[in-house]
C-alpha positions in Angstrom: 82.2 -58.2 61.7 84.6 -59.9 60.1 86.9 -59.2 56.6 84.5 -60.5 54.3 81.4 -58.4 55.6 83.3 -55.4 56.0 84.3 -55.6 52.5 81.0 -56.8 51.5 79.5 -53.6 53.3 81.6 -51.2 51.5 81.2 -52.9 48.3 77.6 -52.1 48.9 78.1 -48.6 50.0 80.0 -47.4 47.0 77.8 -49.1 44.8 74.6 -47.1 46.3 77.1 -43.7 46.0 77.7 -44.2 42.2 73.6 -45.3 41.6 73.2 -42.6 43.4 75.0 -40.3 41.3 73.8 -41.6 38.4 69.8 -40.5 39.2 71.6 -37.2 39.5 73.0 -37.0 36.1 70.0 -38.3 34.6 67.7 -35.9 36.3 70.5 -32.4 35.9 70.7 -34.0 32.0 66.7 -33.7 31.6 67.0 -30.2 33.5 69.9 -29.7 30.1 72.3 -28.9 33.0 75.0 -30.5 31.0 78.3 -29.1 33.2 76.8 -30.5 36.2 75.9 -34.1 34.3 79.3 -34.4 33.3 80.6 -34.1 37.4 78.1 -36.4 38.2 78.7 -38.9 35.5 82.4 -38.3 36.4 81.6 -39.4 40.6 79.3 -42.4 39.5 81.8 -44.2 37.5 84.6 -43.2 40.2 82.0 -45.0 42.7 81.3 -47.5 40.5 85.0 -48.6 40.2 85.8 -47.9 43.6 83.2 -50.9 44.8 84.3 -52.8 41.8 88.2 -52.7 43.5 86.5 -54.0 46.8 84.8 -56.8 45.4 88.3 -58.0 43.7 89.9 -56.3 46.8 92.1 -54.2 44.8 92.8 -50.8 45.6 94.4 -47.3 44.2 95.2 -44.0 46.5 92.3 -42.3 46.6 88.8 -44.7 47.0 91.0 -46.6 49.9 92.0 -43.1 52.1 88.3 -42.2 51.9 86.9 -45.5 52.7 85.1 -45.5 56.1 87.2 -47.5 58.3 90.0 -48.1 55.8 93.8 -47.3 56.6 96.4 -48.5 54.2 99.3 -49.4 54.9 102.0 -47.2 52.5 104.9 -48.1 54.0 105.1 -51.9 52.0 
């Protein structure tokens, strides 16, 4: 697999996390869980602009230590 897939892949996978947590919020709002929409709100737009970094392969701390099969590089 080269750069581009792997980055393609993990745009995808991020992008599935924060839908993912957005059929959550929507389903603990209807349930008038609010607390627990908020957390899931909060994760689906941290997903969200975690694959949105991939795809213009920029990067902050956290998203890029918790990638699968990322390392960066901190000592630059």
């Amino acid at each position: 697999m080269n750069n581009e897939e792997h980055r393609s892949e993990l745009v995808r996978y991020w992008w599935s996390k924060a839908e993912e947590s957005m059929a959550s919020a929507k389903r603990e709002f209807e349930a008038e869980s609010y607390s627990i929409t908020v957390n899931r709100l909060y994760y689906s737009v941290f997903y969200g602009v975690s694959a949105a970094l991939f795809v213009f392969q920029k990067a902050f701390g956290s998203p890029l230590r918790i990638s699968p099969g990322i390392r960066q590089n901190r000592s630059a």
